[in-house]
N, C-alpha and C positions, 0 to 999 in steps of 0.2 A: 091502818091499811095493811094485807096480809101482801108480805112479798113474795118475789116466785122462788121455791126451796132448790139446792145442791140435785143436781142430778143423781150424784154417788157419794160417798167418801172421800174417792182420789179427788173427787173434783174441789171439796170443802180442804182437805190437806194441802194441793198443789196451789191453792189461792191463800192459804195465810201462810205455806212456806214462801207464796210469792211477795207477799207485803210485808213479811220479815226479813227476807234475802234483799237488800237493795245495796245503792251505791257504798253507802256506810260499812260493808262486808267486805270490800275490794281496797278502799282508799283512806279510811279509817282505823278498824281495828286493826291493818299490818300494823302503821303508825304508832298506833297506842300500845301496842305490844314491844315495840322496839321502843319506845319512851321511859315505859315502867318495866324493866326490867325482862324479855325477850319471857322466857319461861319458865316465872315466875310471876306474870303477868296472867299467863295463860294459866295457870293454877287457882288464881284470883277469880278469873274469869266463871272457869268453871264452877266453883264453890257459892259464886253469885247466881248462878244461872239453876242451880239444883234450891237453894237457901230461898232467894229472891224473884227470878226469871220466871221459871215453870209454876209456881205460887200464884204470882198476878197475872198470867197469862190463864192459869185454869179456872182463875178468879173469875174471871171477865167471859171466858165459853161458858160458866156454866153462870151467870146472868143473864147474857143474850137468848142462852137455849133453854134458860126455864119460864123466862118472861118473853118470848118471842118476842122481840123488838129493835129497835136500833137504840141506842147509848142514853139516850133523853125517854123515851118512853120504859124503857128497860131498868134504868135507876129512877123514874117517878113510879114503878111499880114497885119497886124496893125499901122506898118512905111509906108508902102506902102499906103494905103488906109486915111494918117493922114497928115494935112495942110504941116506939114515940110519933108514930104519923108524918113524919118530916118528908115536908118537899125537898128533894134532890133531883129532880127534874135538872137541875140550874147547872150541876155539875155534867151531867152528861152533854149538855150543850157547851159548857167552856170547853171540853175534852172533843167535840167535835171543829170549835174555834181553833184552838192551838193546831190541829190536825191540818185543817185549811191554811191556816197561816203558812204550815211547813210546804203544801203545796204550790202557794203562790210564786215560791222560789226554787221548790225543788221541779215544778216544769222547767223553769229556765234552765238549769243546769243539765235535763235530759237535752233541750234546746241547743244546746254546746253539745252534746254529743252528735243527735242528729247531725249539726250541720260539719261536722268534724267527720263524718260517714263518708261524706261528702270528697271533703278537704285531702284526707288520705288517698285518693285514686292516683294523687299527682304529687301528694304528700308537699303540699301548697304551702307546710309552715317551713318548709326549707331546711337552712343551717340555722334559725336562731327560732325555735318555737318558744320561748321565752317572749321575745318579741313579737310572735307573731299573735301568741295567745292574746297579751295585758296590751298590746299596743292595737293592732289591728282587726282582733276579734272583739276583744271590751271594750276598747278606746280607754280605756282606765287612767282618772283625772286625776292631779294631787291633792284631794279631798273631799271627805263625805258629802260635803253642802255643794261640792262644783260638777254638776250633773253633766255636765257637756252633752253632746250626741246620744240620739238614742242608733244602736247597732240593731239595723234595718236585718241582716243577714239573722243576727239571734233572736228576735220578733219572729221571722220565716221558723225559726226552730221551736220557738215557742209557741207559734200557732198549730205549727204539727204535731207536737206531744198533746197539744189538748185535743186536737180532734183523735188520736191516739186514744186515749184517757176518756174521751167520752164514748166512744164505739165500741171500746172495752164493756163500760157496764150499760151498754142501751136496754139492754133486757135486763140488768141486774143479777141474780147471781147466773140466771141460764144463760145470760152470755157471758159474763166473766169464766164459768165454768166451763166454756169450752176455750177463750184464750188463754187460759194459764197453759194448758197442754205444750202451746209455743214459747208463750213468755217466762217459763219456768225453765223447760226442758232445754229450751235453745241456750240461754247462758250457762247453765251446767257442763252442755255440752263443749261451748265455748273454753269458760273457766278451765273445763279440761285440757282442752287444745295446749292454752296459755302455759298447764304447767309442765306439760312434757315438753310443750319447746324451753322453756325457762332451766328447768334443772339439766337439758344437754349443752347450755349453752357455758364458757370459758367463766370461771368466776364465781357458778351458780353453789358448789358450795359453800364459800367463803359467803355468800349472801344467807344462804338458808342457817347455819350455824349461829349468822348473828340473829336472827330469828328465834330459835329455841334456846340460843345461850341461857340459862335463869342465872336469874343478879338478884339473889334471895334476900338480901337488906331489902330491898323495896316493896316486900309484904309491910312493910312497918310504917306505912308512910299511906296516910289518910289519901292522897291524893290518887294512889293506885283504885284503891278502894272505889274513890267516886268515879274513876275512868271508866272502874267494871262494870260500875252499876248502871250508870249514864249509857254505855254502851250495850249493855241487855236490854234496858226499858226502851231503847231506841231500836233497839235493832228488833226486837221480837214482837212490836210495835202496841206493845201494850199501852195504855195512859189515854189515844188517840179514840175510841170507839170501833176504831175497827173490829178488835175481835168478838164483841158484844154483839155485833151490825151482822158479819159471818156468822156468828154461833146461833143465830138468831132463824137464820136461813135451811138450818140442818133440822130434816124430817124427824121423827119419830124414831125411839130405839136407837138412839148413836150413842157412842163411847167415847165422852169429852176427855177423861182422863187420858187413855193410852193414844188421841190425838193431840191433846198438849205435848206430851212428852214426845213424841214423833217431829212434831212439828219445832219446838224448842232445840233436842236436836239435832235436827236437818239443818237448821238457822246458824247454831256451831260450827258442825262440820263444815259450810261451806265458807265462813272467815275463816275456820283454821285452812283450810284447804288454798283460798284465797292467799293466807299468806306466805305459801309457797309459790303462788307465781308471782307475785310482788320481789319478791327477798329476793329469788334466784333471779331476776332482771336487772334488779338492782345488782346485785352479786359481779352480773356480767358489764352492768353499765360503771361501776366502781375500777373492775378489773381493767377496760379500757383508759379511763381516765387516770388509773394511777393511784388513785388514793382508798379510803376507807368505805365503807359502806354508812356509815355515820354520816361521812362528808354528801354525800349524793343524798338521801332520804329526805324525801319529803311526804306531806299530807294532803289530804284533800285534791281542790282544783289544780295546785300547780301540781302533784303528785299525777295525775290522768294527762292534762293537758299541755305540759310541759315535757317532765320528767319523760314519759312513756315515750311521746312524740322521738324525744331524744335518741331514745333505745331504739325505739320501730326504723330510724333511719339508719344504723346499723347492722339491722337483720336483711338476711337474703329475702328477696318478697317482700318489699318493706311496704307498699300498696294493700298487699292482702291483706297482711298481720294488722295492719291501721285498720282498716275497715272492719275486720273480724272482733279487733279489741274494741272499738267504740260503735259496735253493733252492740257487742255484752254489755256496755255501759247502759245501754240506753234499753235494750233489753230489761235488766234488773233495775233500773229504775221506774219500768213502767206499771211494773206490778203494784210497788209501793205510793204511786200517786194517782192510780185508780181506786185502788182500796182506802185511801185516805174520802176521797172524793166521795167513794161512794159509802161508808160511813155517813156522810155529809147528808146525802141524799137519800137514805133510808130514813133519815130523823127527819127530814123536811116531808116525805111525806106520810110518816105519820103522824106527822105535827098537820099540816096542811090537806095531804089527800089530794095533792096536785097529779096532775098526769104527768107520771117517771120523765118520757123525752122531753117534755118542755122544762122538768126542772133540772134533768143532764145539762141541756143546751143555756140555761140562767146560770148556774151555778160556774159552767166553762165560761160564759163570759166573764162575768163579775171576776173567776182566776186572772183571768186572759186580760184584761187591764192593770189589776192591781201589779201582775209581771211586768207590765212595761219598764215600772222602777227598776227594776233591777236588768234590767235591757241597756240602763243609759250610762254614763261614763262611770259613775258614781255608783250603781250598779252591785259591784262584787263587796262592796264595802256595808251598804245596807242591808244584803244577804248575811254578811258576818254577825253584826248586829242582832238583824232580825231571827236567824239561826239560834245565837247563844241563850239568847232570853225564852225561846219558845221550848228548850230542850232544857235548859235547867229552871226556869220559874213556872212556866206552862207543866211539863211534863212531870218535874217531882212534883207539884201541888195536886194533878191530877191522881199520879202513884198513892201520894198520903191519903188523899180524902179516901180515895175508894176503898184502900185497906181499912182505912178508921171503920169506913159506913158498913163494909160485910164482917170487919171484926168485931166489933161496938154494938153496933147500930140494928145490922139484921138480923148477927149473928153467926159465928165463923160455925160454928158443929153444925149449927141447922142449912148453910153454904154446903159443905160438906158432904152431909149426910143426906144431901138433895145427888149431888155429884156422884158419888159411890153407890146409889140408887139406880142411876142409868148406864152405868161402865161395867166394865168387864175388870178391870184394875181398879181395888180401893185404896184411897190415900188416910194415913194415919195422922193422928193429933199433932203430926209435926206441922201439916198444914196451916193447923189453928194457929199454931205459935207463930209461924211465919206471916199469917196473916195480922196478927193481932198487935205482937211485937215487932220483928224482928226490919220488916218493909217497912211501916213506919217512922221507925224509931232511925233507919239510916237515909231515907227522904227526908224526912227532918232537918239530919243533922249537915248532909249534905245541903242543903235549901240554906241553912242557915251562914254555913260556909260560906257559899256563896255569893251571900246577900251583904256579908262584912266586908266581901271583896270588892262589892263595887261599891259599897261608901267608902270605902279608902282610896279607889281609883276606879275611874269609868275602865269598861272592857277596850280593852285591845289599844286602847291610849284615846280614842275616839273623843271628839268635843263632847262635853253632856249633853247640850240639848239633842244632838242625834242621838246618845243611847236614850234619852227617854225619849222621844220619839219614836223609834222603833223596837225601845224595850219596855220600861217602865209603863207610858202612854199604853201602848199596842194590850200587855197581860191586862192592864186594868180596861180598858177598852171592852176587851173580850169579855172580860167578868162582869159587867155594867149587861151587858147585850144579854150574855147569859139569863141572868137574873129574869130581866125582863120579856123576855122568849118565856120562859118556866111558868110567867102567875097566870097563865088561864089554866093550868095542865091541860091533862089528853080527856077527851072521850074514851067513856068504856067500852072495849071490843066486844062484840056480842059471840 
């Protein structure tokens, strides 16, 4: 089934800078930057992003856009069209699983933004956001298996990000292509806001310095390495079918290379950007309290909904600055769980040939329940879980194969030399090597890393039967379904 094609250019660029800019650019790689080494971190970064990043990302536009198709139709024509005849059908479906998986939880967390839009007019979490977050907004139980209450208020919020999410892509790329204009543009503009109040505020150099500090022993240390890599493949959202799904959609005569490299980045600059109004908040929230900026830094949830909370009650206009901060949260999150979804939903229908709104409105419900879990006491703990497994077993397994299948399998020169055929920029044999070696060989090794770590110890301390549950269970789940989706393959497009 032929979907409806990108308007223009901008509109194909400002929709995979919007599904590579998400939460992850705001409350993650500051984090990760200050963890390994501030700016020497940022070196690391880079070198993965040019090495590894912009590789599998042009990998993947120029599959979508020579096989028009979504992620399963797009690699079943890739077996088919490849010396050994292999169905791979099966890969682009687990690569659209894991994708789903990530959205069943990451609505919820736009869900906590929305209803924090909210919360901020009266700035309702008071003097102890701490409290108000884990206690009143999660209900958050003393463990995994003790689900208590489901929180009816983040339900309201997760029902609004999916009808969100689905009105985004009801037409598919012709209507995604005119919401990114907002959903792009308005958090940039945000982000900005953020960091000219942040660097004029008492403290904010002493924050941004611990920022760029580089702590250059910690290039030597594997662990930097896998933050980088985990953090490009995540954030430029390669591994998931998105960009196969988009590249898929783009007319005739485009130039996939000097839009990867545009787009890759764009995706950069706004974490590093990002982590200038992180630092300097923190800077000024440190400065207050007295102590380091070490001491104050956090990740993730509590880092947005705590920490920030914190700060915003501080600032003159503390009302507005709430509401503007967790408007960009949920702003930049929305890009990135439409585009997962709708990946989703280019495979289903050309696997099936259903009509687009009916299978929008299937696929939002089937989300829109599996969230509830993570709605209930027990909640934030299952998202951890569920999170870590689908980004390091889900996501490098998806990295490795595809590099194996277009370096091996189809053929990186003949990838290539399809790619520099339709561009205006051509890419040299470095690509080959980084297809063929260089991503494989450190998905690999990072996978493997990984995998010793939890037979040594479950994640995060968690009982085992939860992490296989919502890890172990959940990958192979997906891979069983996979498989099984794949053995009719596709009809041939006429």
């Amino acid at each position: 089934m032929q979907e409806a094609k990108w308007r223009s250019r901008v509109s194909f660029v400002l929709a995979s800078i919007g599904s590579a800019i998400g939460l992850g650019n705001v409350w993650r790689f500051p984090y990760i930057a200050h963890k390994y080494g501030g700016g020497a971190f940022l070196v690391a970064y880079i070198v993965v992003l040019i090495l590894i990043g912009i590789p599998m990302l042009l990998l993947e536009f120029s599959i979508g856009y020579k096989f028009k198709g979504s992620a399963p139709y797009s690699l079943f024509k890739v077996g088919r069209e490849s010396t050994k005849k292999v169905n791979l059908e099966w890969l682009g479906w687990f690569a659209i699983l894991v994708g789903f998986g990530i959205t069943t939880y990451y609505t919820v967390v736009m869900g906590w933004s929305f209803d924090y839009i909210f919360y901020s007019i009266k700035t309702a979490w008071g003097t102890n956001p701490r409290e108000f977050f884990f206690n009143k907004v999660l209900g958050l139980t003393d463990g995994v298996f003790n689900l208590g209450k489901i929180s009816w208020p983040v339900v309201a919020g997760l029902f609004a990000s999916w009808v969100g999410v689905v009105l985004s892509i009801w037409k598919g790329a012709k209507t995604v292509g005119k919401v990114v204009y907002g959903t792009v543009i308005v958090p940039w503009l945000l982000l900005f806001i953020f960091v000219i109040r942040g660097v004029t505020l008492p403290g904010a150099v002493q924050g941004i310095d611990y920022y760029l500090s580089p702590v250059w022993k910690e290039l030597l240390r594997l662990e930097l390495w896998h933050a980088a890599i985990s953090q490009v493949f995540f954030s430029l959202s390669v591994g998931f079918g998105i960009m196969i799904a988009y590249a898929s959609f783009l007319p005739e005569k485009q130039d996939i290379v000097n839009n990867a490299m545009l787009i890759a980045l764009s995706d950069a600059t706004t974490a590093f950007i990002a982590g200038f109004a992180v630092f300097s908040t923190l800077g000024y929230y440190a400065h207050l309290q007295g102590t380091t900026v070490a001491e104050v830094m956090k990740s993730g949830p509590e880092l947005a909904f705590v920490t920030y909370p914190t700060i915003i009650n501080h600032l003159p206009l503390a009302p507005v600055f709430g509401v503007l901060f967790f408007l960009m949260l949920f702003t930049l999150a929305i890009d990135s769980a439409f585009s997962l979804v709708e990946a989703g939903v280019a495979s289903l229908l050309d696997k099936c040939g259903t009509p687009r709104e009916r299978t929008n409105i299937g696929v939002a419900i089937v989300g829109l329940l599996i969230g509830i879990l993570y709605t209930t006491g027990a909640g934030l703990y299952w998202l951890d879980i569920v999170d870590h497994f689908m980004n390091h077993f889900g996501l490098f397994v998806v990295a490795f194969l595809e590099s194996i299948v277009i370096g091996w399998i189809y053929g990186a020169e003949k990838m290539r030399n399809f790619a520099n055929s339709v561009s205006e920029r051509s890419i040299g044999k470095w690509w080959n090597i980084s297809i063929k070696y260089i991503v494989p060989i450190f998905s690999l090794v990072i996978f493997i890393s990984v995998f010793v770590e939890r037979v040594k110890s479950s994640y995060g301390g968690y009982p085992r039967l939860a992490e296989f549950l919502g890890g172990w269970f959940l990958v192979s789940l997906f891979m069983v379904i996979s498989i099984v989706l794949s053995k009719k393959g596709f009809k041939e497009r006429g």
